[in-house]
C-alpha positions in Angstrom: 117.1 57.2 51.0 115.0 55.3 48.7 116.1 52.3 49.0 115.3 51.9 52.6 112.1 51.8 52.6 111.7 47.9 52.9 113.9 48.2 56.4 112.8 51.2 58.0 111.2 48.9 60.9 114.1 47.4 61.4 116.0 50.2 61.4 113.9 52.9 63.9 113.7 49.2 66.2 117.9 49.2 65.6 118.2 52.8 66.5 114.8 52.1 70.1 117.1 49.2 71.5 120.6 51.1 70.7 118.8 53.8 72.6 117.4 51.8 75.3 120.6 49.5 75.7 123.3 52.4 75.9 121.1 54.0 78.7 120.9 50.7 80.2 124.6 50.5 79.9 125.2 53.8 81.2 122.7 53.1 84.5 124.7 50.1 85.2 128.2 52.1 85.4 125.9 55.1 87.6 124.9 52.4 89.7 128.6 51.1 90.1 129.8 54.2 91.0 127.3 54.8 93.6 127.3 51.6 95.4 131.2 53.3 95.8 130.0 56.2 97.2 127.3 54.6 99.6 130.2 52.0 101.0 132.1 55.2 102.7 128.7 55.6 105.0 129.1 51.2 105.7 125.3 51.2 104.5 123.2 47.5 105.4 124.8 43.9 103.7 121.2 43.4 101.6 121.3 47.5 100.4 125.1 46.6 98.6 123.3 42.7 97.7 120.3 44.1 96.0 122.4 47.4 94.2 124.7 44.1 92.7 121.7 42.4 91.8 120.3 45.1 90.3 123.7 45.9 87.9 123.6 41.9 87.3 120.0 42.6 85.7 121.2 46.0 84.4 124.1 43.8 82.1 121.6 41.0 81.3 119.2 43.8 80.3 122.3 45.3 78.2 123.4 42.1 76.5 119.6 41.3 75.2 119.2 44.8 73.9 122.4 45.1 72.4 121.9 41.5 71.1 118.4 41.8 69.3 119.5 45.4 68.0 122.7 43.9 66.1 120.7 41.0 64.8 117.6 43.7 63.3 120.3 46.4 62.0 122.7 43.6 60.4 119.3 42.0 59.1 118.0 45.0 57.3 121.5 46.0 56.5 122.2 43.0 54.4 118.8 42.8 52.9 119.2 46.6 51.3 123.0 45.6 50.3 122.0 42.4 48.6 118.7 44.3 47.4 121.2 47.5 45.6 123.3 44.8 44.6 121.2 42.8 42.6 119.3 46.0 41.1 122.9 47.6 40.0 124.2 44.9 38.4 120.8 44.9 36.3 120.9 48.4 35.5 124.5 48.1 34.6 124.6 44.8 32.7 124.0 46.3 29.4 125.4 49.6 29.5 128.7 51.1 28.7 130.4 49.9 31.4 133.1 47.5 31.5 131.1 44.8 33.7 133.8 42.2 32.9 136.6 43.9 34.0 138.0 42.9 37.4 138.3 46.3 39.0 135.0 47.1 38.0 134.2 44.4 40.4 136.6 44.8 42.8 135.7 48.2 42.6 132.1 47.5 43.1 132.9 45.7 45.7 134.3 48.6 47.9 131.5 50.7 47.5 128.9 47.8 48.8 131.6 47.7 51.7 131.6 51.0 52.6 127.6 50.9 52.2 127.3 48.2 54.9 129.6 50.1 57.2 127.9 53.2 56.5 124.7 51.7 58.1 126.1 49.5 60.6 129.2 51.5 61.4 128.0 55.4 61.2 124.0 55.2 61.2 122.8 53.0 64.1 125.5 53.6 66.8 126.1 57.2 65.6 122.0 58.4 66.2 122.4 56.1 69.3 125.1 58.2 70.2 123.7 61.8 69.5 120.6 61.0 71.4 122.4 59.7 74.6 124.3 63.0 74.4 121.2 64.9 74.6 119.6 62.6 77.1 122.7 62.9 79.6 122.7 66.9 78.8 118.7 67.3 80.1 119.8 64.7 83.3 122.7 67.2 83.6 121.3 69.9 84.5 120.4 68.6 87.8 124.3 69.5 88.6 124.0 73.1 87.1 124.7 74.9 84.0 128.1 74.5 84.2 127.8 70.5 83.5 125.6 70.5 81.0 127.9 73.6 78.8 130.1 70.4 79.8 128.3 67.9 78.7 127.2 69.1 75.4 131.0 70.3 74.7 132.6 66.8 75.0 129.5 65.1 72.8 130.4 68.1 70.3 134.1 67.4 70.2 133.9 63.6 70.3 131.0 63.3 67.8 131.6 66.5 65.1 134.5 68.8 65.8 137.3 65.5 65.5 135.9 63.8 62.7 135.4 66.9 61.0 138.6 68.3 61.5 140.2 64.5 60.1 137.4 64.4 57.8 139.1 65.9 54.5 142.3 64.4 55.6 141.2 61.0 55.7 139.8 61.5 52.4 142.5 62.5 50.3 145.3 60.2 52.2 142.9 57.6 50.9 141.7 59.1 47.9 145.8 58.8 46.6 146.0 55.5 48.1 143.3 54.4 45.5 144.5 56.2 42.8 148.2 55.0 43.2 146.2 50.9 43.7 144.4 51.5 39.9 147.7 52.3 38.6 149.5 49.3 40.1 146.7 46.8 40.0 147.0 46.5 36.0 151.2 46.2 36.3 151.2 43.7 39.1 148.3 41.6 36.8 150.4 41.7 34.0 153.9 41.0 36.2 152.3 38.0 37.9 150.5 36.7 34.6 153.8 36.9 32.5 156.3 35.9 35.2 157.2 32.6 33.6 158.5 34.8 30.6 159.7 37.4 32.8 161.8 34.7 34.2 163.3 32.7 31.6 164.4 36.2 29.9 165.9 37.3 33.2 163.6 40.4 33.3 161.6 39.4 36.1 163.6 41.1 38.3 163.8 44.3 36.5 160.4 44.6 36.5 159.9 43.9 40.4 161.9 46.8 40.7 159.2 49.0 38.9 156.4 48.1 41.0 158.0 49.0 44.0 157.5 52.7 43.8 154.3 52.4 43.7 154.0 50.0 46.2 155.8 52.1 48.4 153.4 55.1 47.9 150.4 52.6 49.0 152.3 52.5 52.2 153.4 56.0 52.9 149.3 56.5 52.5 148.3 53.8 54.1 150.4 54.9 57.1 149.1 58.6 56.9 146.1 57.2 57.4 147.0 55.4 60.4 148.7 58.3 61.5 145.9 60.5 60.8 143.5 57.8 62.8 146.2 57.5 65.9 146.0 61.5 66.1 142.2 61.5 66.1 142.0 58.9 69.4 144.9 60.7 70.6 143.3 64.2 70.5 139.9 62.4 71.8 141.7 61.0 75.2 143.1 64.3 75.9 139.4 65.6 75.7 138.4 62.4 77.7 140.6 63.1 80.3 140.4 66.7 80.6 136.6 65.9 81.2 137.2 63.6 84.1 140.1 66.6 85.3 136.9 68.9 84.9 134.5 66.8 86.8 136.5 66.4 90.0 137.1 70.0 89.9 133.6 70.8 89.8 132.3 68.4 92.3 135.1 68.0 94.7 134.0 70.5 97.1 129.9 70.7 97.0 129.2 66.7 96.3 132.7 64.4 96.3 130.2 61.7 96.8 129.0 61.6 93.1 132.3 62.2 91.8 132.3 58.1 91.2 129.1 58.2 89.5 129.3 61.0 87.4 133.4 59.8 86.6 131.8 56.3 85.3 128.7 57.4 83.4 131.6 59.5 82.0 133.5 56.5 81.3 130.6 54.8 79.7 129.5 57.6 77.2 132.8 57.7 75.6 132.9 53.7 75.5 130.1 54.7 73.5 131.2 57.6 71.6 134.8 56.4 70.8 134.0 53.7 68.6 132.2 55.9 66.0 134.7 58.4 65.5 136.6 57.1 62.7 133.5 56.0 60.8 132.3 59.4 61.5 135.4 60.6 59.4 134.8 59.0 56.6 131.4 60.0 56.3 132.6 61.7 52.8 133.7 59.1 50.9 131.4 56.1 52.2 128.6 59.3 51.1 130.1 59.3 48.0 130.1 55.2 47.6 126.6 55.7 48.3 126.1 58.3 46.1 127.7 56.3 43.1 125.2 53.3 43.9 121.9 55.2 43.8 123.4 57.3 40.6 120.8 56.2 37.8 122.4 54.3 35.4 123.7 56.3 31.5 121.0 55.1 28.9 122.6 53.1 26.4 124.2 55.6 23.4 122.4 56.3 20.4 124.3 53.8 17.6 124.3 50.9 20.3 122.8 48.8 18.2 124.7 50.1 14.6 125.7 47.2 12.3 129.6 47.1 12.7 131.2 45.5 9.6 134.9 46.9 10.3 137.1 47.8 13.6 140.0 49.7 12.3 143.1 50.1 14.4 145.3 52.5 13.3 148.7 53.6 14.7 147.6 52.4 18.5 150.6 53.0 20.9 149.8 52.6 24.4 151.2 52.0 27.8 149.6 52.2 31.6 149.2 55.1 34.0 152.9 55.6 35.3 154.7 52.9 32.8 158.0 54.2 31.7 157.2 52.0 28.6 154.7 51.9 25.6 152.9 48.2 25.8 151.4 48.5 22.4 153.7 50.4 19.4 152.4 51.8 16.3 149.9 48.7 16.1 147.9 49.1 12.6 145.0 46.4 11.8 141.7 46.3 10.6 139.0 43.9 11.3 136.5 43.4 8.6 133.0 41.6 8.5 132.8 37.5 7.8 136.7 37.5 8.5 138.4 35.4 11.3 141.8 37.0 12.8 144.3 34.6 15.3 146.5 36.9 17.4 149.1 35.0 18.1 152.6 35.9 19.9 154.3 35.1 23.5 153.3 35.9 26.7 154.0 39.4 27.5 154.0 40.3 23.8 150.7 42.5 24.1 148.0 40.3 22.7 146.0 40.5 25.8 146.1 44.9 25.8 145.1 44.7 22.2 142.3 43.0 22.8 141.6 45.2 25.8 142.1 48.2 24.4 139.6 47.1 21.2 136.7 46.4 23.7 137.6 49.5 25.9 137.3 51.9 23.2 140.8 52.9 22.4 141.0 56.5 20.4 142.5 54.7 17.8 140.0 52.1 17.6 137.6 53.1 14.6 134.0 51.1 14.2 132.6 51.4 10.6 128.8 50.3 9.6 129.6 50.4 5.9 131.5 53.8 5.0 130.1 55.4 8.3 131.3 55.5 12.1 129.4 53.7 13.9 130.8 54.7 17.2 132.0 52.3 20.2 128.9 51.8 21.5 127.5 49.5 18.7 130.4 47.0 19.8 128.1 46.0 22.8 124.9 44.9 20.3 127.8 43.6 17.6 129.6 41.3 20.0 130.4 38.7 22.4 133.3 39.3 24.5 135.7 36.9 26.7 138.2 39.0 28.1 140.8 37.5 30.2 139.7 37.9 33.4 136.1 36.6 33.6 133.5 37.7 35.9 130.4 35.8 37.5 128.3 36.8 40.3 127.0 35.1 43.4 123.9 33.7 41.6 122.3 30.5 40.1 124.7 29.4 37.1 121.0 30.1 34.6 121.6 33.9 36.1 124.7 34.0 35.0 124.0 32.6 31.6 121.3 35.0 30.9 123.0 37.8 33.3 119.7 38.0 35.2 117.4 38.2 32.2 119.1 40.0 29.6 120.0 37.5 27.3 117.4 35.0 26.4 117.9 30.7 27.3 115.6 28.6 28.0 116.1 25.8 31.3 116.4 23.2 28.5 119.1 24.7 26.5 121.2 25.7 29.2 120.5 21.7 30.2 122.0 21.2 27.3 124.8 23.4 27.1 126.1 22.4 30.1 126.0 18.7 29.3 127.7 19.6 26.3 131.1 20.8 27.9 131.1 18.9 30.6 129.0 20.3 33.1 126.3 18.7 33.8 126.8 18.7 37.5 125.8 21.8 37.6 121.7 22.8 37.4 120.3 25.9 36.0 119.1 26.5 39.5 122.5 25.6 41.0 123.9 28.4 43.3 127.5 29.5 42.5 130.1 31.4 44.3 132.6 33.1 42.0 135.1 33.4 44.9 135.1 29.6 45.3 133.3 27.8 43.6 134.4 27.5 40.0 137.4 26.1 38.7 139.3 27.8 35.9 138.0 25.5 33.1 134.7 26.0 34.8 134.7 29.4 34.5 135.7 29.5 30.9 133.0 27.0 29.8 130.1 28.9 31.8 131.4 32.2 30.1 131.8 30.5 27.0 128.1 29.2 27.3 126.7 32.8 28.3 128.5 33.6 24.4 125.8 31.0 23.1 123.2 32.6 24.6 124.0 36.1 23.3 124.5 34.5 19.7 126.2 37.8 18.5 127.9 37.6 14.7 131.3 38.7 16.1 133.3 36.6 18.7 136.3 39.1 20.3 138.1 36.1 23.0 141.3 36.3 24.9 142.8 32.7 25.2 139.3 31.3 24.7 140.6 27.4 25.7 142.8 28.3 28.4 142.8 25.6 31.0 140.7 23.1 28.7 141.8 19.5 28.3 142.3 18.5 24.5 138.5 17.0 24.7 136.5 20.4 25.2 139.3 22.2 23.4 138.4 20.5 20.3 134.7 21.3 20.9 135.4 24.3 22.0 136.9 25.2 18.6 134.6 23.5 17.0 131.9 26.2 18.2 134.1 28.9 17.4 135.0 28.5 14.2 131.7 28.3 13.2 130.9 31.8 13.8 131.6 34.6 10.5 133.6 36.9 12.3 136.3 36.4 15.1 139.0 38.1 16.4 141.0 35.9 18.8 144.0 36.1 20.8 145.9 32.4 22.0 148.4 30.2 22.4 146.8 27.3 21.2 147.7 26.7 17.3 146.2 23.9 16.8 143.4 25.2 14.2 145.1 28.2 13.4 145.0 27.3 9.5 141.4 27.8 9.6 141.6 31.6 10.2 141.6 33.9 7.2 144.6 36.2 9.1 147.2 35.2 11.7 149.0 38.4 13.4 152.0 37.6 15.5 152.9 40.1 18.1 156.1 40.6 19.4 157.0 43.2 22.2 154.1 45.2 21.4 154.1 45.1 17.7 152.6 43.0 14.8 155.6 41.9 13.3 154.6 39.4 10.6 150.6 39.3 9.6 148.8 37.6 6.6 146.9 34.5 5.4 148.2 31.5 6.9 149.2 29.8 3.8 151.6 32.3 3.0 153.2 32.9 6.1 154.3 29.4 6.1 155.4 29.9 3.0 157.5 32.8 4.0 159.0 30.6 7.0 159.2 33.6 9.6 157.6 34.2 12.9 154.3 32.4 12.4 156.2 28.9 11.0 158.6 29.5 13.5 156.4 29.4 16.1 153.8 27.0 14.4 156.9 24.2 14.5 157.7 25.2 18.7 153.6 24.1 18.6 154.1 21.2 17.2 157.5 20.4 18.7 155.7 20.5 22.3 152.4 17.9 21.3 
C-alpha cells in the first residue's frame, strides 16, 4: 500500500526477527524434546547440562528477537496510523461529510482500530507464520513424503481453510451488530440527554423499554460472534490433536525416539499459528476499513460556495431508523437572509433534530440563492455550525481552531480569543486531548472560537452557552448577536427579545412562532415559558 512506504524497513526487519525468533522458538521446544529422547539411553551429566544451557540461550535468544520485532512493527505501525490519521482528517475537513458528528468519529475511530490490528494482528505474525510453515515443510522432508503432505495440510487448515470458512460468517454477524449499534446509538443519546424530562413526565421508563430490543439484538450478535470464534478454536484443536494422533502413528514403529521432538515443534507451530486465526477471519472487514481510509476523498460539489439567502423547511416529519414514532411532525419554516431565529421549547421537544436535520440535508430542507436552489452543499461555504455534540482532535488547541489550516488565524488572534473567554491557560501550541482534556465549557468556547475564525454570515448553534457561567454567557451572546443571520436552538432566554423570530417547539412541532413582541402579547407558549425563565433567575 501506499502509505507504507515511510515503514517498509521497519516492517521487512518486523517480518526478519518474527522469522528468526519463531525458529528460534521452535529449536528450543526440538531441543526439549530431544534432551527427552537422549535421557532413555542415561547419556553423560555435562551432555544434559550443556543441551539446558543451550535452550536457556535458545529463550534469551527468543525474548530479544521477539522483543526488538514488537517494538519496530508497533513503531512503524503507529507512525502510518497517526500519519493516515492526520492526512484523512485533512482531506475530509471540508467536504460533505458530517466531521462534527460523533459517529463520524466514533466511527472513524473503528476503522484506525482495525488498521492497527490489521498490521500488527494479521500482517507481521501472519507472514511469520506462512514462512515457518514452509520452512518446517522443506526440514520435513527428512521424515518422508508422508510428513511433509502432513505438514503442509495442518499450516493449510490452521492458516486458510478455518478462517476462510468463518470468514463471511464473522462478517455479517458483525456487520448486523453495527448496523443494529447506528440505529441505537442516536435513541440511547437522546434517552440519556432528555432523561431528566423523561423522568419528571414518568416516560422514562417507557422509553427504556424501547431500547431494549435493540440492545438485545447487539447481544444475540455479539454472542454469534463468540460462538462463531469458540467453533473456529474448537475445529482448530481437533486438527491439532489429530496431528499429534498422526505423528505417533507414523513414527511409533521406525523412530519412537523423535516422537518427543517432532510432538513439541508440533506444539510450538500452533502456539504460533493459533493466535492469528481469528484476525485471519476478519481479514474482509479490517480490508474494507482499509479500503475506506485510502478511498480519495469526494471533491467538494459544484454550488459549494452558492450564496444562500433562504433555508426553507417545508412539511419535515422525521423519526430514527426503527422508531415507532415521528420526532419531527409536519415542521414548516423558512429561514431568510439578515434574520435571527430562537428555537426555543423543552428538552425532548425536537429542537436539537431540527437543527440536525437542517445541517444534514433533510429532503425537505430547501437552500435558495435568490429565486434559485442552491443545493446543500453551499451550506458548508454559507455557515458556521455548533451542533450539539462537538468534536476536537488530539492536536494543538491553534489546529483545532484552524482545523489544521483550513481556516485562517493568526498566533495573535487566537492569543486573543482565548483570553477573551477565559482561556488563556491554554497556548496556541498547547497539546489537547478531546478524551480528557477539555471540560464542557471548554469545549464550547474553543468551538465557539473556531466560529470566529471561519467568520461565516450565518451562525446555525445548538445550545450555543450550554455549561457557561453568566460571565461568558453574556459575552458569548454578545458575539452572537452581532452576526446578520442566526438560527439558534436554547434554553437560555435571556436575550431572546433581540431575535427577529422565536419558534417554540413542542413534541415535535412548532406550535406558536412570530416576532417576540407579539407573542408576549399573545401570552401563549413563548410568555409562558419566558415567565418559568424568569421565575428560575
Amino acid at each position: 500500500m501506499e502509505f507504507l512506504k515511510n515503514e517498509r524497513k521497519q516492517i521487512l526487519y518486523s517480518i526478519m526477527l518474527g522469522l528468526v525468533g519463531g525458529l528460534v522458538g521452535i529449536a528450543l521446544f526440538g531441543l526439549s524434546g530431544y534432551m527427552i529422547s537422549l535421557s532413555f539411553f542415561d547419556p553423560p551429566f555435562f551432555v544434559i547440562i550443556l543441551i539446558i544451557a543451550v535452550i536457556k540461550l535458545f529463550g534469551m535468544m527468543k525474548g530479544a528477537f521477539k522483543y526488538i520485532e514488537r517494538l519496530l512493527s508497533h513503531e512503524a505501525t503507529f507512525q502510518l496510523i497517526g500519519r493516515l490519521r492526520l492526512d484523512y482528517f485533512r482531506s475530509t475537513i471540508r467536504t460533505g461529510r458530517n466531521t462534527h458528528s460523533v459517529k463520524f468519529i466514533q466511527k472513524l475511530n473503528q476503522y484506525f482500530e482495525q488498521v492497527e490490528n490489521y498490521y500488527i494482528r494479521i500482517i507481521y505474525p501472519y507472514i511469520v507464520a506462512v514462512l515457518i510453515s514452509l520452512l518446517l515443510m522443506v526440514l520435513s522432508v527428512y521424515f518422508g513424503m508422508a510428513f511433509v503432505v502432513l505438514t503442509g495440510g495442518i499450516g493449510l487448515m490452521l492458516l486458510f481453510v478455518i478462517p476462510k470458512v468463518f470468514e463471511g460468517r464473522m462478517s455479517k454477524a458483525l456487520e448486523a451488530r453495527e448496523a443494529t449499534d447506528d440505529a441505537l446509538y442516536s435513541r440511547l443519546y437522546h434517552f440519556i440527554h432528555d432523561y431528566t424530562d423523561l423522568w419528571v413526565t414518568k416516560r422514562a421508563g417507557r422509553e427504556e423499554a424501547r431500547l431494549s430490543p435493540d440492545m438485545e439484538r447487539i447481544r444475540r450478535n455479539e454472542d454469534k460472534v463468540a460462538m462463531y470464534e469458540a467453533a473456529m478454536q474448537f475445529i482448530a484443536q481437533l486438527v491439532q490433536i489429530s496431528a499429534i494422533i498422526l505423528i505417533i502413528l507414523m513414527l511409533q514403529e521406525d523412530t519412537p525416539l523423535w516422537v518427543p521432538m517432532v510432538m513439541l515443534i508440533a506444539l510450538s507451530y500452533f502456539d504460533l499459528a493459533m493466535p492469528v486465526m481469528n484476525p485471519a477471519s476478519q481479514y474482509r472487514r479490517v480490508r474494507a476499513a482499509v479500503s475506506e481510509l485510502e478511498t480519495d476523498v469526494p471533491q467538494e460539489e459544484t454550488g459549494a460556495h452558492s450564496e444562500v439567502t433562504a433555508i426553507q423547511v417545508a412539511g419535515l416529519d422525521f423519526r430514527y431508523p426503527n422508531a415507532s414514532l415521528d420526532v419531527l411532525k409536519d415542521i414548516s419554516v423558512t429561514f431568510k437572509k439578515g434574520e435571527k431565529h430562537a428555537i426555543i421549547g423543552s428538552s425532548g421537544s425536537g429542537k436539537t433534530t431540527l437543527i440536525e436535520r437542517v445541517i444534514h440535508g433533510d429532503p425537505a430542507v430547501t437552500l435558495y440563492n435568490g429565486d434559485k436552489e442552491a443545493g446543500h452543499s453551499a451550506l458548508r461555504g454559507n455557515a458556521s455550525i455548533m451542533p450539539q455534540q462537538l468534536d476536537f482532535y488530539n492536536a494543538t488547541v491553534m489546529d483545532n481552531i484552524t482545523l489544521f489550516g483550513h481556516v485562517e488565524r493568526s498566533q495573535a488572534e487566537a492569543e486573543n480569543d482565548l483570553e477573551a473567554l477565559g482561556m488563556a491557560h491554554y497556548a496556541p501550541e498547547t497539546a489537547i486531548e478531546f478524551t480528557g482534556r477539555l471540560s464542557g465549557g471548554e469545549q464550547k468556547r474553543l468551538h465557539f472560537i473556531r466560529m470566529l475564525a471561519e467568520d461565516k454570515p450565518l451562525w446555525i448553534m445548538d445550545e450555543p452557552t450550554a455549561r457557561l457561567d453568566d460571565r461568558l454567557k453574556q459575552k458569548i451572546w454578545d458575539r452572537i448577536l452581532s452576526k446578520p443571520t442566526l438560527i439558534i436552538s436554547t434554553h437560555d432566554l435571556s436575550r431572546l427579545e433581540a431575535f427577529d423570530f422565536i419558534h417554540y417547539m413542542e413534541q415535535g412541532r412548532i406550535i406558536e412562532s412570530g416576532p417576540y413582541e407579539e407573542l408576549m402579547q399573545q401570552k401563549g407558549a413563548v410568555y409562558q415559558a419566558v415567565q418559568r425563565f424568569k421565575d428560575l433567575l
